[in-house]
C-alpha positions as CSV (number, residue, x, y, z in Angstrom):
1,X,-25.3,-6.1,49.8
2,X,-26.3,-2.6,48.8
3,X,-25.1,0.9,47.4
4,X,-27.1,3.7,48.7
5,X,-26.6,7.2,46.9
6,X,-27.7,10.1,48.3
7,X,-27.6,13.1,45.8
8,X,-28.0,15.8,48.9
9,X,-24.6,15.2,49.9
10,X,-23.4,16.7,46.3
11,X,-25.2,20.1,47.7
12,X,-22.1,20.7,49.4
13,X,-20.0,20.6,46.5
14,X,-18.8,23.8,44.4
15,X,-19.5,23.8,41.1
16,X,-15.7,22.8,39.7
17,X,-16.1,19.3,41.6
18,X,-19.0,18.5,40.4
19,X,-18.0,19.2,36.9
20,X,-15.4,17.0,37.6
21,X,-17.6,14.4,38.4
22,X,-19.4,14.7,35.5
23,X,-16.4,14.0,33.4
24,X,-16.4,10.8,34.7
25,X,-20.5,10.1,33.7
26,X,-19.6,11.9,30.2
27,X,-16.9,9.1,29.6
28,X,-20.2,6.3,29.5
29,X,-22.1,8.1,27.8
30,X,-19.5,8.6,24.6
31,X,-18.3,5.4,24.6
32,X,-22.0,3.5,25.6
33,X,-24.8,5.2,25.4
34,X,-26.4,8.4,23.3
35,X,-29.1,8.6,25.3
36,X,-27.1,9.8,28.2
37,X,-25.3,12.3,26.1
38,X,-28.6,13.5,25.8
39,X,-29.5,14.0,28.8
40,X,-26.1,15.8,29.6
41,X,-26.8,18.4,26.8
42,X,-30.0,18.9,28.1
43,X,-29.6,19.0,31.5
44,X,-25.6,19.0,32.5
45,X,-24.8,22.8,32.8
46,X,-28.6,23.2,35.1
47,X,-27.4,20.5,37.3
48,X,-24.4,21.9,37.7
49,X,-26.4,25.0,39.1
50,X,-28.8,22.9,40.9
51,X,-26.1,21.4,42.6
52,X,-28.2,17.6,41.6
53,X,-30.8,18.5,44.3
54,X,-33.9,18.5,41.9
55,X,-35.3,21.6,42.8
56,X,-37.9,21.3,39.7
57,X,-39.7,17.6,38.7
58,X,-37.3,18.2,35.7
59,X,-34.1,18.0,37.1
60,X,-35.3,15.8,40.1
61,X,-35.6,13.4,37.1
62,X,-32.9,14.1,34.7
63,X,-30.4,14.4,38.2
64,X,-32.2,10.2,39.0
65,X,-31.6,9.2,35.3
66,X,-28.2,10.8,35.1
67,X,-26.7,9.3,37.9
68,X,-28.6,6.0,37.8
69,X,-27.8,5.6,34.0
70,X,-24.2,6.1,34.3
71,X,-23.9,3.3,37.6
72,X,-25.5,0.6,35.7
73,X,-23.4,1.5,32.6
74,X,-20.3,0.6,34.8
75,X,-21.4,-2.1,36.2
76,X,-22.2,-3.6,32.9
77,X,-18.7,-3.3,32.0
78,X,-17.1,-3.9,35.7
79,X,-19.1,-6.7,37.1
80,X,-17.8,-9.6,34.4
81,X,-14.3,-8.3,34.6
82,X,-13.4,-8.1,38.1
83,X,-10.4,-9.4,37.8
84,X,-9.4,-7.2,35.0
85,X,-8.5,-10.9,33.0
86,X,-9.7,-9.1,30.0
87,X,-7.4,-5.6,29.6
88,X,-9.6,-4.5,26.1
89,X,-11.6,-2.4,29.1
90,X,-14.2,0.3,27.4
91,X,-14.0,2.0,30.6
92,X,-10.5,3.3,30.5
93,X,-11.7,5.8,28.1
94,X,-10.3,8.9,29.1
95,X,-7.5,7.4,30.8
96,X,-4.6,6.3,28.2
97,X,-3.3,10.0,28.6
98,X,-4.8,11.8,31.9
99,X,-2.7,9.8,34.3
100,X,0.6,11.6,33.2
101,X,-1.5,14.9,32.3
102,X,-2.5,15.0,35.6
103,X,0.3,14.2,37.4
104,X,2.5,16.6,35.5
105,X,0.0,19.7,36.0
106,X,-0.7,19.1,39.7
107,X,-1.9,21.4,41.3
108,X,-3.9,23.4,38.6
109,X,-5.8,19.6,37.4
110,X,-8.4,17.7,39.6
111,X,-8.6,14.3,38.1
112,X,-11.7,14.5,36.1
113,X,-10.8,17.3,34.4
114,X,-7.2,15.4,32.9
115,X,-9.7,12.8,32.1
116,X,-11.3,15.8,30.2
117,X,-8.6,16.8,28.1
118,X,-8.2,12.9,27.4
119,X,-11.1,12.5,26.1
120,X,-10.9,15.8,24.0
121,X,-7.8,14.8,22.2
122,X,-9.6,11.2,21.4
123,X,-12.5,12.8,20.9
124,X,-10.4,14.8,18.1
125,X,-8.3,11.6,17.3
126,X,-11.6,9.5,16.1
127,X,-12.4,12.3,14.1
128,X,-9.4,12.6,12.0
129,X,-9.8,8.3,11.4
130,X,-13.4,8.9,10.1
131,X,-15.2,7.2,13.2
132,X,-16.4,10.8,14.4
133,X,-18.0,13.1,12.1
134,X,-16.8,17.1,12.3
135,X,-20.6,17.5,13.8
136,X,-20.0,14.8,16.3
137,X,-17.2,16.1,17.7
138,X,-18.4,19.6,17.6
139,X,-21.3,18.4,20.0
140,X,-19.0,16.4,22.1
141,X,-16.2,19.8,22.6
142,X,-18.9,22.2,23.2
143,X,-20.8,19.6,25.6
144,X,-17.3,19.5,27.4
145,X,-17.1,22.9,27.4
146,X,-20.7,24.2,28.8
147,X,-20.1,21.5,31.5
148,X,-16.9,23.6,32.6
149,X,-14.5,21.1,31.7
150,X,-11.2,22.1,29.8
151,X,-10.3,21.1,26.2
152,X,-6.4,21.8,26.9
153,X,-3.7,22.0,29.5
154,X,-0.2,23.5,28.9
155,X,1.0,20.3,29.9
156,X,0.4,19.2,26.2
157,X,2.8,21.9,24.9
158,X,5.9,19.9,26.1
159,X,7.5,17.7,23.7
160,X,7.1,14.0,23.8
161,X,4.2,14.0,26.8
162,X,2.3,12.2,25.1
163,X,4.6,9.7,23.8
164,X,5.8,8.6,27.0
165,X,2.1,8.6,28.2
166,X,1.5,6.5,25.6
167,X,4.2,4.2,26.7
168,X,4.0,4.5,30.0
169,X,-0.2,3.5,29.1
170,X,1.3,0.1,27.1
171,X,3.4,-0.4,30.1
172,X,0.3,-1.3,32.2
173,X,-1.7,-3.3,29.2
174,X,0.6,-5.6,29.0
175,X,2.3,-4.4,25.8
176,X,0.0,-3.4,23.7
177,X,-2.1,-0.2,23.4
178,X,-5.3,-1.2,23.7
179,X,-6.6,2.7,23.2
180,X,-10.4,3.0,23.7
181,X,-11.4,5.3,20.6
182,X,-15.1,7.0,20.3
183,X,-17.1,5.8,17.2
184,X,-19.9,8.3,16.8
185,X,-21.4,8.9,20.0
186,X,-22.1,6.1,22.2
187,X,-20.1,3.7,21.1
188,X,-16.6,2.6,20.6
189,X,-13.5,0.4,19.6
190,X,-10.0,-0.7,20.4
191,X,-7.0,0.6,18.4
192,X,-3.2,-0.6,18.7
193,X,-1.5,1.4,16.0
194,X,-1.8,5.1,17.3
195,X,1.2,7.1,16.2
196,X,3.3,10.1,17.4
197,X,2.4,11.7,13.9
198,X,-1.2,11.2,15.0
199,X,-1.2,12.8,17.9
200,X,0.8,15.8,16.8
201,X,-2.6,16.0,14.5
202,X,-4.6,15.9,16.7
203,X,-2.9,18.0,19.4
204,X,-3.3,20.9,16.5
205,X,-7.0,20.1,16.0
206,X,-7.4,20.2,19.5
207,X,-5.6,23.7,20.1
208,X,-7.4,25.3,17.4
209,X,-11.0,23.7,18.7
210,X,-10.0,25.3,21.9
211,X,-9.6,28.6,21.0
212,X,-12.7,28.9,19.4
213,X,-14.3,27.9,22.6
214,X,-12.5,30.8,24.5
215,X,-11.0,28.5,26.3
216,X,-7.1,30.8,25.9
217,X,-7.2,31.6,29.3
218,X,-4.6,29.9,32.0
219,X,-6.0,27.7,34.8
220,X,-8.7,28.8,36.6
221,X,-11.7,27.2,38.0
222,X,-11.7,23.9,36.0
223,X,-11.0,25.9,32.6
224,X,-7.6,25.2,31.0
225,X,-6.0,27.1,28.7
226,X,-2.9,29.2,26.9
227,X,0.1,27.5,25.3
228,X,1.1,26.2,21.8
229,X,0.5,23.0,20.7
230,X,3.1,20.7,19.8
């Protein structure tokens, strides 16, 4: 009948979970809606500190839009597909490649933060096919990055990870890939033809976009780091 969301709970929270939480509201806002991308940029890394409790009339109501914004976003895409009948699903952004990510760095990973590096390595991937410019994707790395959420995890050093996440990922769409890819910010589209030469490409951008982040540190506190790129 009714969802009631009460932010003072997330007072609680350290600041690593809810970064990891934001992953999740950064997902809809690359693949549905600049607006909240905006609002993240502008307001993400204070409500980290503000642990969401609106301690200003500013953040009281960027930490309403935020949260608000990214519910009905879902629900858009949830609410006629409950039965999953269609698997082309904008919402699996972010989650072709964290579900082995994350379950091959347990511990150091919480779950938004594989979803993270997912969408850092997409975010990289639709660059490199023209549907994100080099500014774009600078905006969406360093966004990631003042949120406290890492760009890399040694996990993507070992050979073949993300070939057998992508397999693993066709697996469970009925055979084919149906990989949600970024077009600009805000929007997106399906793709069925991504190869292991593409993601070696893209694994390379990635490293070198992390490094000049800082992030070349190992695992600590939601910031992932160190190792080579395949």
């Amino acid at each position: 009948m009714a969802t009631f969301v009460d932010r003072s709970f997330l007072g609680t929270l350290d600041a690593r979970h809810l970064s990891n939480g934001l992953a999740e509201i950064l997902k809809m806002a690359l693949i549905k809606s600049a607006e909240l991308f905006g609002l993240l940029e502008d307001f993400g890394p204070l409500l980290i500190e503000d642990r969401f409790q609106g301690s200003t009339p500013a953040l009281e109501t960027a930490a309403r839009r935020i949260v608000s914004e990214a519910i009905h976003l879902m629900l858009e895409e949830l609410q006629p597909n409950l039965w999953e009948q269609c698997l082309e699903r904008c919402v699996d952004y972010g989650h072709t490649f964290s579900p082995t990510i994350e379950m091959e760095a347990l511990p150091e990973l919480l779950h938004g933060e594989a979803v993270a590096v997912d969408m850092a390595l997409t975010t990289v991937m639709g660059r490199i096919r023209g549907d994100v410019t080099e500014h774009q994707a600078q905006h969406v790395l360093a966004l990631m990055d003042r949120l406290r959420l890492p760009l890399w995890t040694d996990v993507l050093a070992r050979p073949g990870i993300l070939d057998g996440a992508l397999a693993d990922t066709v697996r469970h769409r009925d055979g084919q890939q149906r990989l949600p890819l970024p077009v600009g910010i805000g929007h997106h589209r399906f793709v069925n033809d991504v190869t292991p030469e593409e993601l070696n490409a893209a694994l390379g951008e990635l490293d070198a976009a992390r490094r000049r982040t800082g992030q070349d540190i190992g695992p600590v506190a939601g910031l992932v780091g160190a190792g080579e790129a395949a």
